[in-house]
ROROKE-338172 format. One record per residue (C-alpha): residue in one letter; chain; x, y, z. Coordinates in Angstrom, 1 decimal, decimal comma, padded with zeros to 4 digits. Layout:
+-------+-------+--------+--------+--------+
! vexba ! kolba !   east !  north !     up !
+-------+-------+--------+--------+--------+
!     A !     A !      X !      Y !      Z !
...
+-------+-------+--------+--------+--------+
This chain:
+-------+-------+--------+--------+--------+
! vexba ! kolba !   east !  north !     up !
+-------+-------+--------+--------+--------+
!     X !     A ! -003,0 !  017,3 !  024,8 !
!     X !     A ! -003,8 !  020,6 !  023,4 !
!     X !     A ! -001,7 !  020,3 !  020,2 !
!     X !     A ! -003,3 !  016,9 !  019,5 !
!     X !     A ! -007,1 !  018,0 !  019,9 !
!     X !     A ! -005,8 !  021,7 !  017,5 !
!     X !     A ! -004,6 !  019,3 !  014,8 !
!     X !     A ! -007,0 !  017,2 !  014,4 !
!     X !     A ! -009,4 !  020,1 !  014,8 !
!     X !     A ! -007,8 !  021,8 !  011,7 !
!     X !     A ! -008,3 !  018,4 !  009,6 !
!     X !     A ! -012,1 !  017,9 !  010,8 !
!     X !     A ! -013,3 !  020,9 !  009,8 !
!     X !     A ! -011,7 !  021,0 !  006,0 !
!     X !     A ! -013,0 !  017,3 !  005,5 !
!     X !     A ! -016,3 !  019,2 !  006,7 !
!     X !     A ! -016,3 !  021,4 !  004,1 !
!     X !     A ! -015,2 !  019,1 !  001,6 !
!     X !     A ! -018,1 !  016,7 !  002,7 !
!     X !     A ! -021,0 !  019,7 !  002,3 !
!     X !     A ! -019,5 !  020,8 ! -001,2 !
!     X !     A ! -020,1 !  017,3 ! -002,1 !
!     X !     A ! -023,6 !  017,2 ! -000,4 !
!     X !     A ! -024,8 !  020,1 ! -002,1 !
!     X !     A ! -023,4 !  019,5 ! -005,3 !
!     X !     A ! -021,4 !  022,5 ! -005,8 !
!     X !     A ! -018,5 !  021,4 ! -007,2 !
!     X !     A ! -020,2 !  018,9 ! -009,9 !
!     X !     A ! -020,2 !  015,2 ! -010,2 !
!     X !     A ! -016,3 !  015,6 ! -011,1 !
!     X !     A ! -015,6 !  017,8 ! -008,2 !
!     X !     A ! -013,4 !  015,3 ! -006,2 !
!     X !     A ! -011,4 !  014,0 ! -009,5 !
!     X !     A ! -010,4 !  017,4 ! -010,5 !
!     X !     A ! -008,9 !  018,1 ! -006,9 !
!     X !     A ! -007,7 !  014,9 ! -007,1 !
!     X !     A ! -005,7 !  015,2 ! -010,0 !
!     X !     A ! -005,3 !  018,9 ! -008,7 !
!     X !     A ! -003,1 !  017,7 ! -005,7 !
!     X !     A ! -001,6 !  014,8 ! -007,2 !
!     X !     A ! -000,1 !  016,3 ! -010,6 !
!     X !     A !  000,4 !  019,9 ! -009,9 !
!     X !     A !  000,0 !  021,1 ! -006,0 !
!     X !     A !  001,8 !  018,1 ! -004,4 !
!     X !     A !  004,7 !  017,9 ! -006,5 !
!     X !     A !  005,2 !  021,5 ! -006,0 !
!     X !     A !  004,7 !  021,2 ! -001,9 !
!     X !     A !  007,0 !  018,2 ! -002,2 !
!     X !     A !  010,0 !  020,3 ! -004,0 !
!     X !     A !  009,6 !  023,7 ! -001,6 !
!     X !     A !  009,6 !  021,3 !  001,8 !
!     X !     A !  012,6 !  019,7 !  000,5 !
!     X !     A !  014,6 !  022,1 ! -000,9 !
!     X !     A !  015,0 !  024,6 !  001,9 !
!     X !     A !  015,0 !  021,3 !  004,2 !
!     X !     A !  018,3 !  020,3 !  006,4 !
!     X !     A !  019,3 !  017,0 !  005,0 !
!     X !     A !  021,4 !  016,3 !  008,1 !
!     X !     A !  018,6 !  014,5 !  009,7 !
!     X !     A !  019,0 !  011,6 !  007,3 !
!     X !     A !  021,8 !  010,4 !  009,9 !
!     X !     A !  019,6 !  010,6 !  012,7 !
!     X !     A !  019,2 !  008,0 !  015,1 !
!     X !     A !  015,0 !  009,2 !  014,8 !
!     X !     A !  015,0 !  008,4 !  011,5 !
!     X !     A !  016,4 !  004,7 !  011,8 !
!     X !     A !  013,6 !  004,3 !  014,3 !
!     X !     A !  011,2 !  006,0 !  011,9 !
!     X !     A !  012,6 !  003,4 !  008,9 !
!     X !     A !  012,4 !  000,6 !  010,6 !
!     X !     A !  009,1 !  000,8 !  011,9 !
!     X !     A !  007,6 !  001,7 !  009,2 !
!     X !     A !  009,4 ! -001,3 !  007,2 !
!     X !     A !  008,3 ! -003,5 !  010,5 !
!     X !     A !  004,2 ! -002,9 !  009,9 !
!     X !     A !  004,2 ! -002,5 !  006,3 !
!     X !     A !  005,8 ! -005,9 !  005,7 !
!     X !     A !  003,3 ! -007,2 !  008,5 !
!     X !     A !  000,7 ! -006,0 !  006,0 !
!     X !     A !  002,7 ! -007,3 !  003,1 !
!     X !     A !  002,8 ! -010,6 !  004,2 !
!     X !     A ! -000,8 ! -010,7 !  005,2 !
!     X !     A ! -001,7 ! -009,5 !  001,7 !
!     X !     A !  000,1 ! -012,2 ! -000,2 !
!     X !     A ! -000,7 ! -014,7 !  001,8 !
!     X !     A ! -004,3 ! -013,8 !  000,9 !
!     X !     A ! -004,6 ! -012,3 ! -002,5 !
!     X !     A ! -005,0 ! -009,2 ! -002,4 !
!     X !     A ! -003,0 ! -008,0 ! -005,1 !
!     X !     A ! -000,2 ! -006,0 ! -005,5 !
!     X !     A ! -002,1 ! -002,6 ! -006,0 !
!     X !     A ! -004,2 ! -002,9 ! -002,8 !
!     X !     A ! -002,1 ! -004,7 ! -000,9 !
!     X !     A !  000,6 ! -001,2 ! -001,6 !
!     X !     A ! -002,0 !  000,4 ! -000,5 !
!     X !     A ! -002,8 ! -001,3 !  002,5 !
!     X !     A !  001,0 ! -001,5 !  003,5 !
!     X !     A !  001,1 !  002,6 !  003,1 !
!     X !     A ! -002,1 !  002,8 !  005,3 !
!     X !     A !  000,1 !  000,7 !  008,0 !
!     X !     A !  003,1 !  002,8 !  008,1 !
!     X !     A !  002,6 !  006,1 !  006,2 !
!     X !     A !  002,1 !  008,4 !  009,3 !
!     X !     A !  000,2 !  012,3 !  008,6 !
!     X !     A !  003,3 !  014,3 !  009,3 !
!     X !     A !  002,4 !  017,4 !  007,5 !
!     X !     A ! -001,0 !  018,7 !  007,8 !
!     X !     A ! -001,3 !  016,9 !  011,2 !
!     X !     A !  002,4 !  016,2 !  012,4 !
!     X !     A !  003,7 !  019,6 !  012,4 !
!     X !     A !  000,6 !  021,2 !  014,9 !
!     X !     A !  001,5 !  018,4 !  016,7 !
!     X !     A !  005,1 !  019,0 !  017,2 !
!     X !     A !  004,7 !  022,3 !  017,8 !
!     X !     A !  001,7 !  021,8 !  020,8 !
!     X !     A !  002,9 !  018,5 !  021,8 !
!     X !     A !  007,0 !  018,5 !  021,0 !
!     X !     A !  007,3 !  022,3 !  021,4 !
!     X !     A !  009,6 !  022,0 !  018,0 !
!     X !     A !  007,9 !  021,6 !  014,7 !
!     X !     A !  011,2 !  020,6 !  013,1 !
!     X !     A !  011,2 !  017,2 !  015,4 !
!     X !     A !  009,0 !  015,8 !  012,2 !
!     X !     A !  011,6 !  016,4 !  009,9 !
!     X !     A !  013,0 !  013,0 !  009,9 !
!     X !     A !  009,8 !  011,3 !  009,2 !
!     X !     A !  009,0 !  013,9 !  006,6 !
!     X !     A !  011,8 !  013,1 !  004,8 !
!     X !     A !  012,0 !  009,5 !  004,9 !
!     X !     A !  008,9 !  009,5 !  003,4 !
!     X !     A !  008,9 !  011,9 !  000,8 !
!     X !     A !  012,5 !  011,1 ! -000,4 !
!     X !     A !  012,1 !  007,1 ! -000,1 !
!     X !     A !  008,4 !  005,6 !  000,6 !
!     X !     A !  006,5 !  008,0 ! -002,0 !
!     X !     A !  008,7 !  007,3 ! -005,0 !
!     X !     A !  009,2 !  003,6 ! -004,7 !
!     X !     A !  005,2 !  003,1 ! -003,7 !
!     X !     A !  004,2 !  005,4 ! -006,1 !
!     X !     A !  006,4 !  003,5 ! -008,9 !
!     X !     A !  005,2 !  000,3 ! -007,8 !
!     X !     A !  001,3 !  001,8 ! -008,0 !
!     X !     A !  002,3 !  002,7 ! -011,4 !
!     X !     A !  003,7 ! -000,3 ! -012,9 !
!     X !     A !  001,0 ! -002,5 ! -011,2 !
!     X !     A ! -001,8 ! -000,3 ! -013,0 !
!     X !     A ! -000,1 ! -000,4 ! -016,2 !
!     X !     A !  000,9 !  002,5 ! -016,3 !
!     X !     A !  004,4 !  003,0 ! -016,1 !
!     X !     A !  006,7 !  002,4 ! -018,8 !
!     X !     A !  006,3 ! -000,8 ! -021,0 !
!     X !     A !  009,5 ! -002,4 ! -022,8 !
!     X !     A !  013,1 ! -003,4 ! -021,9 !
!     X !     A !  014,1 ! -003,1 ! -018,1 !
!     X !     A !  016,4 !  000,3 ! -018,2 !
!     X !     A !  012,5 !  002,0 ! -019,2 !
!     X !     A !  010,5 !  000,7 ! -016,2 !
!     X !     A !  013,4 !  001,8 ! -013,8 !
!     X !     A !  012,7 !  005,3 ! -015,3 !
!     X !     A !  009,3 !  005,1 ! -013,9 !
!     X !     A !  010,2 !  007,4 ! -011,0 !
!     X !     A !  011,2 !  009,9 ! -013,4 !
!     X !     A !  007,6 !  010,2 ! -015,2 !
!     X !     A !  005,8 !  010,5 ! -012,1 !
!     X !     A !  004,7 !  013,9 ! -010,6 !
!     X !     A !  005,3 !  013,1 ! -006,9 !
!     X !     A !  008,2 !  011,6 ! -007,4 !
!     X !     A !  009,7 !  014,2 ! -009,8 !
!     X !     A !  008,9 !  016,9 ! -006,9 !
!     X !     A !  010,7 !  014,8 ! -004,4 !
!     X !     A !  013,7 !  013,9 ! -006,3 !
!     X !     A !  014,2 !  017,6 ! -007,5 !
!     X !     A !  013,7 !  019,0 ! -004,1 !
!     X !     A !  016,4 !  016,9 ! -002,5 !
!     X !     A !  018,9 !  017,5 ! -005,5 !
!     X !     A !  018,1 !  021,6 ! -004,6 !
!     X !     A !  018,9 !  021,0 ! -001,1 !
!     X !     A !  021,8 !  018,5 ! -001,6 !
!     X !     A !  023,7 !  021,1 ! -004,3 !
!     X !     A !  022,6 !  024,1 ! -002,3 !
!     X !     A !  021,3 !  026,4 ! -004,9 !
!     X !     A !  019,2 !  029,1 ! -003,6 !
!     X !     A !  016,4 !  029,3 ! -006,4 !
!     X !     A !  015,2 !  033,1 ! -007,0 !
!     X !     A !  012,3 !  034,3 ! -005,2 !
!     X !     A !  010,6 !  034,8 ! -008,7 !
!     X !     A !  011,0 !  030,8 ! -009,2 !
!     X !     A !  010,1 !  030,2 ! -005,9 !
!     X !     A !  007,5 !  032,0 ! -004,7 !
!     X !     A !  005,0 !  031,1 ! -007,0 !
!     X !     A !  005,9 !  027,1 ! -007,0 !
!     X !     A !  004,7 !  027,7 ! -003,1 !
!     X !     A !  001,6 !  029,3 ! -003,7 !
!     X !     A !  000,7 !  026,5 ! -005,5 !
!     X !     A !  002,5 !  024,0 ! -003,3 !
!     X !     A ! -000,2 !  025,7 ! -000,3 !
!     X !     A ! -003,2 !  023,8 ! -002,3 !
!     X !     A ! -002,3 !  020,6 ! -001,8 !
!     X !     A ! -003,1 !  019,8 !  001,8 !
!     X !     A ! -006,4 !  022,0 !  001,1 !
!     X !     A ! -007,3 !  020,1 ! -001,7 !
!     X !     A ! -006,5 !  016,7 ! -000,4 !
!     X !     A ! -008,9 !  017,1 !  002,6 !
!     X !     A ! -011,6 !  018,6 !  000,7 !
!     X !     A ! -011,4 !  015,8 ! -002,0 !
!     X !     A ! -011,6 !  013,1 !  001,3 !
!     X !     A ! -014,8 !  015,0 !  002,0 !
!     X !     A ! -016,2 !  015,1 ! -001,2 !
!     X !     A ! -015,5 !  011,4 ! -001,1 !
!     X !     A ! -017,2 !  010,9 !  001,9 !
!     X !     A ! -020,5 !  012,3 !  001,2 !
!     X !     A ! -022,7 !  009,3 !  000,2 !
!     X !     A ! -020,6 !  006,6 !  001,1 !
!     X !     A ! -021,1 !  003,6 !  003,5 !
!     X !     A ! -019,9 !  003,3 !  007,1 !
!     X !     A ! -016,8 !  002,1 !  007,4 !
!     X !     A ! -015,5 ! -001,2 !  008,7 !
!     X !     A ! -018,2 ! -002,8 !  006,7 !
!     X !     A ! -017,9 ! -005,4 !  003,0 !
!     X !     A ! -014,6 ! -006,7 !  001,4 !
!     X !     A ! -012,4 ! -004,3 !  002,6 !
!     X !     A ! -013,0 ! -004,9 !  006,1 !
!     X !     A ! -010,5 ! -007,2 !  007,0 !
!     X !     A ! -007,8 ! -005,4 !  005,5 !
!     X !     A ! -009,1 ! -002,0 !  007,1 !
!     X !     A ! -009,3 ! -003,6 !  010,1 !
!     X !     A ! -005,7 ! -005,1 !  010,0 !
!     X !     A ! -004,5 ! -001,6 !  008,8 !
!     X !     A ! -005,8 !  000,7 !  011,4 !
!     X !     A ! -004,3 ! -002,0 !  014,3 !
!     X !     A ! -000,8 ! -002,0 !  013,0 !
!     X !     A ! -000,7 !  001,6 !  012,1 !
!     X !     A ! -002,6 !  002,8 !  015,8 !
!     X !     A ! -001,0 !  000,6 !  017,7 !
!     X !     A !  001,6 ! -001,7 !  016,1 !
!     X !     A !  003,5 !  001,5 !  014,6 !
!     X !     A !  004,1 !  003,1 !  017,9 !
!     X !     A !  004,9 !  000,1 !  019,8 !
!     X !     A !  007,8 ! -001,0 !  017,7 !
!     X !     A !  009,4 !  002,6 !  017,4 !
!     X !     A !  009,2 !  002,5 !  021,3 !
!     X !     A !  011,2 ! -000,5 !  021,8 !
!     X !     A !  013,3 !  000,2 !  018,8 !
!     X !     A !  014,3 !  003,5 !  020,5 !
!     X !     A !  014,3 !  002,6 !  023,8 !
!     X !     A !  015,6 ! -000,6 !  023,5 !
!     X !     A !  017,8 ! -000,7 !  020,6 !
!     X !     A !  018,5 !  002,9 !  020,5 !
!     X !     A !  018,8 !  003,7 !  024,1 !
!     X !     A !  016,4 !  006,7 !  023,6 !
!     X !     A !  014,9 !  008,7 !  026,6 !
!     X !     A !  012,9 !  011,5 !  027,4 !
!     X !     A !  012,0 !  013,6 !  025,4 !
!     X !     A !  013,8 !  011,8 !  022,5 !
!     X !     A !  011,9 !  008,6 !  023,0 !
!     X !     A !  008,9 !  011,0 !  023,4 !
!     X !     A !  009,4 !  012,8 !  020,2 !
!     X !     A !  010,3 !  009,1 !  018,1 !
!     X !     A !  007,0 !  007,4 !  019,3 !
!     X !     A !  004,6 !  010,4 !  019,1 !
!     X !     A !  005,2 !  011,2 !  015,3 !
!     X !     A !  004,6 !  006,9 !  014,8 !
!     X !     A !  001,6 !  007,2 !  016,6 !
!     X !     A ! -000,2 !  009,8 !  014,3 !
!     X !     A ! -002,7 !  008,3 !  011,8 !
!     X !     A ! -002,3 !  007,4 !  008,3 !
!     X !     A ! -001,9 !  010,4 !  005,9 !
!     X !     A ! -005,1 !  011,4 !  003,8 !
!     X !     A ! -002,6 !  011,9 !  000,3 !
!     X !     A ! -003,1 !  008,0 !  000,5 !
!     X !     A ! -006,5 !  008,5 ! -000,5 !
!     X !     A ! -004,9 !  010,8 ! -003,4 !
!     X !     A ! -002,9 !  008,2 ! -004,6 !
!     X !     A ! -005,6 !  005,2 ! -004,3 !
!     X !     A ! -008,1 !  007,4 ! -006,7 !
!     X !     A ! -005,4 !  008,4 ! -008,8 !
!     X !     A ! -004,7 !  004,7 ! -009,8 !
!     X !     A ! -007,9 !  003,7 ! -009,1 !
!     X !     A ! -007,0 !  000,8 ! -006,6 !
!     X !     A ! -008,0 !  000,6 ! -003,1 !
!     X !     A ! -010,0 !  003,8 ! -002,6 !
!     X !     A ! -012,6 !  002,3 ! -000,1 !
!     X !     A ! -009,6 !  000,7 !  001,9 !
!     X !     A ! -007,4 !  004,2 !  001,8 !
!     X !     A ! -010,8 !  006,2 !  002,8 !
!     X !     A ! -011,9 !  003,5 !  005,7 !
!     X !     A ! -008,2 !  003,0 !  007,0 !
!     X !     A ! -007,9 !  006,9 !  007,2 !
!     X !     A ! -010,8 !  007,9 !  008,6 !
!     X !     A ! -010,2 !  004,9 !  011,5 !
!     X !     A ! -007,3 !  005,5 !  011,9 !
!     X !     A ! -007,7 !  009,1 !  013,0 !
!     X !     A ! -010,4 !  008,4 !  014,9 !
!     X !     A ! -008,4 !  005,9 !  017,0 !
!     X !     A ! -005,0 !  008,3 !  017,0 !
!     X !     A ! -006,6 !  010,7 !  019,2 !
!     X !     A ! -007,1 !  008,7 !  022,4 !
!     X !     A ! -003,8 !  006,8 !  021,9 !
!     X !     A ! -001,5 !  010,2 !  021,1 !
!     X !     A ! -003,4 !  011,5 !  024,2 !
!     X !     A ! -001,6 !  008,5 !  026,3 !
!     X !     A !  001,5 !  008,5 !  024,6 !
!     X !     A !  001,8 !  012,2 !  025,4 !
!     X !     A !  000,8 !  011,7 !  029,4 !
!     X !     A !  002,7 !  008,8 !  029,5 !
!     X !     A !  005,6 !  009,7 !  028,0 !
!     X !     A !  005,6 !  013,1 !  028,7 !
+-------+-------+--------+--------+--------+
C-alpha cells in the first residue's frame, strides 16, 4: 500500500507545480505548448531509445506480456467499437482506445513495482509492449488521421512511423538492444540527460493544462470519459486476471504482478499526444485525471487481495 500512495504522491505534486506555473503565469500563454512539443519531439524520443536499448528483450516471450497484449487489445477494441458505433471519429476515438488500455508504467509503474512488487523490472513487459508496438502504430494512425503523415502512393504512408519522433526513438532503441551495440558513454550520456525531461515536462504540461479548466466528467466528452475510465479502472484488470489465471494458469505472486501493472491508470504522455495532434485533449486530460483518482482505491484492493 505504501508503494501505491509514494507513486502517486510523486505525480500529484509535479502536476501541482505545473498547475501554479500556469496560475501565476510564469511560463507565458505558450508555456504548456512549448513543453509539449518539448516532451514529444525531443525528451520522449530520447527516454524512449535509452529505456530500450539497455532493456532485456527476452521478456517479449513472456507469458506477462501475452496477458498484458491481450488485455489491452480486449478494452481498447471495447472502446473502438463503442466509438464507431457512435461517431466519434478516428482521432478521438484513438484516443479514447489509448485512455482504455495505455497503463502509466513509467513514472508511476516503476514506484509501484518496486513498493508493491518488490522488483521494478516486473514492468518491463508492459513497458515494452507499449513502447515497441501501441505508441508507433497509435501514433501513426494520429498522424495520418490529422493529415499529417505522408500524402501520395501507399509505400509513403507506411513510412509514416519513420517521420515520427516517438516512434523513431522506439524503433531505434529496440534495433540497439536487438544488435547489441554498446553506444559510447559520450553518445549516451547526454541522450539521457535529455531523456530525464520527459516525465517532468509531461506532468508539468498536465498542470499547466489544468489550471482554468472545467471539472471533469462534464459536456461532450463525458460519455466517452466516462466509458474510458470504467474499462481502464476496472475492465483492464479484470480481464488480465482471468486471462492469467484462467488461461494462463498464473498464481501468486505472478498473477499479482500481471493484474497490478493493468490496474494502474492511464498514462499522462496521452495528454502529450492528444495536444500534439490537437484531437481529444479534454477526453485525454478528464480520462487521466479520473482515472488516477479511481486507481488508487482499486490498486489498494488488488494489492490486499492478491497479495
Amino acid at each position: 500500500m505504501q508503494g501505491v500512495l509514494t507513486g502517486f504522491a510523486v505525480i500529484a505534486v509535479v502536476i501541482g507545480v505545473g498547475y501554479v506555473l500556469g496560475l501565476r503565469g510564469h511560463l507565458g500563454p505558450q508555456g504548456r505548448e512549448v513543453l509539449t512539443k518539448l516532451a514529444f519531439h525531443v525528451a520522449s524520443p530520447a527516454l524512449l531509445f535509452t529505456t530500450l536499448a539497455t532493456a532485456d528483450l527476452s521478456v517479449v516471450f513472456s507469458a506477462r506480456l501475452l496477458v498484458t497484449a491481450l488485455s489491452t487489445l480486449a478494452v481498447a477494441g471495447a472502446f473502438v467499437a463503442v466509438g464507431v458505433v457512435r461517431g466519434w471519429g478516428v482521432g478521438r476515438t484513438t484516443i479514447g482506445a489509448l485512455c482504455s488500455g495505455y497503463v502509466n508504467s513509467g513514472n508511476l509503474g516503476i514506484p509501484i513495482a518496486v513498493y508493491v512488487l518488490g522488483d521494478a523490472s516486473l514492468v518491463a513487459p508492459v513497458l515494452l509492449f507499449q513502447l515497441v508496438l501501441v505508441t508507433p502504430v497509435a501514433v501513426t494512425i494520429l498522424d495520418l488521421s490529422s493529415g499529417g503523415g505522408a500524402k501520395g502512393p501507399l509505400w509513403r504512408r507506411l513510412l509514416t512511423p519513420l517521420r515520427n519522433p516517438i516512434a523513431l526513438g522506439s524503433l531505434a532503441g529496440v534495433a540497439v538492444a536487438a544488435s547489441g551495440l554498446e553506444v559510447p558513454d559520450a553518445v549516451m550520456d547526454p541522450v539521457t540527460l535529455i531523456g530525464n525531461m520527459s516525465v517532468p515536462a509531461v506532468l508539468l504540461a498536465f498542470g499547466i493544462g489544468l489550471c482554468g479548466s472545467t471539472m471533469p466528467l462534464r459536456g461532450v466528452e463525458r460519455r466517452p470519459v466516462l466509458l474510458a475510465v470504467a474499462l481502464k479502472a476496472v475492465g483492464q484488470p479484470a480481464v488480465a486476471w482471468a486471462l492469467a489465471s484462467g488461461v494462463f494458469g498464473l498464481r501468486g505472486s505472478q498473477l499479482l504482478d500481471v493484474v497490478v501493472t493493468s490496474a494502474l491508470p492511464a498514462a499522462q504522455n496521452l495528454y502529450t499526444y492528444a495536444s500534439t495532434y490537437g484531437v481529444g485533449e479534454r477526453l485525454a486530460r478528464d480520462a487521466i485525471l479520473v482515472s488516477t483518482v479511481v486507481s488508487v482505491p482499486v490498486l489498494v484492493g488488488v494489492a490486499t487481495v492478491l497479495g
